[in-house]
C-alpha positions as CSV (number, residue, x, y, z in Angstrom):
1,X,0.0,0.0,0.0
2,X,1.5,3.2,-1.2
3,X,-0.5,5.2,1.7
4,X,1.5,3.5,4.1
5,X,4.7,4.1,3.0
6,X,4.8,7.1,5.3
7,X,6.1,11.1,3.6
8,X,7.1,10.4,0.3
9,X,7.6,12.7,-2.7
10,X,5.8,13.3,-5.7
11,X,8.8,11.7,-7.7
12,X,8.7,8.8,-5.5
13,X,5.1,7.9,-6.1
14,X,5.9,8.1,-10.3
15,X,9.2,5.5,-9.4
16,X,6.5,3.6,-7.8
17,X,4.2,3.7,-10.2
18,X,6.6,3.4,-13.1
19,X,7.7,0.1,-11.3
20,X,4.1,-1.4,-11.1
21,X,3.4,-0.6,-14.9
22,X,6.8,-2.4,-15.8
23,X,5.6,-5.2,-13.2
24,X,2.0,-5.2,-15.2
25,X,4.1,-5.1,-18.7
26,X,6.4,-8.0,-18.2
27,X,3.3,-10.3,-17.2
28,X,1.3,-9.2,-20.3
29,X,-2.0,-7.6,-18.3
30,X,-4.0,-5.8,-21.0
31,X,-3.4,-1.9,-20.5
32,X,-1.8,1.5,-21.4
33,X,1.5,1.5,-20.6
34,X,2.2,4.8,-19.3
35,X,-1.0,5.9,-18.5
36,X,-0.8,5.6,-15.0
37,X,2.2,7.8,-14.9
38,X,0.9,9.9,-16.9
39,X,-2.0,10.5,-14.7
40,X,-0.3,11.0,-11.6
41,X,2.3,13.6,-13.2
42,X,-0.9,15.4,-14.7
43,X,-2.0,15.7,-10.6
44,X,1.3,15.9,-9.2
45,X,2.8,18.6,-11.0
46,X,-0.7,20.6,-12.2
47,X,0.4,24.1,-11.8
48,X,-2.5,25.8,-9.6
């Protein structure tokens, strides 16, 4: 569970996430790679 992990940084959750889609990739699940990334970066680092 990422919520657990304690105070981590916005680049920290993208590793993260970065190594679940690899994790996803390499076991041939059916989806977007990148999109998950790309969703958190577009949350992450929206300029307010």
């Amino acid at each position: 569970r990422l919520g657990h992990m304690g105070n981590i940084s916005e680049n920290e959750v993208v590793a993260t996430l970065s190594i679940i889609e690899k994790t996803l990739s390499d076991i041939n699940y059916d989806f977007r790679l990148g999109a998950g990334i790309g969703a958190a970066e577009k949350v992450l680092f929206a300029k307010e």
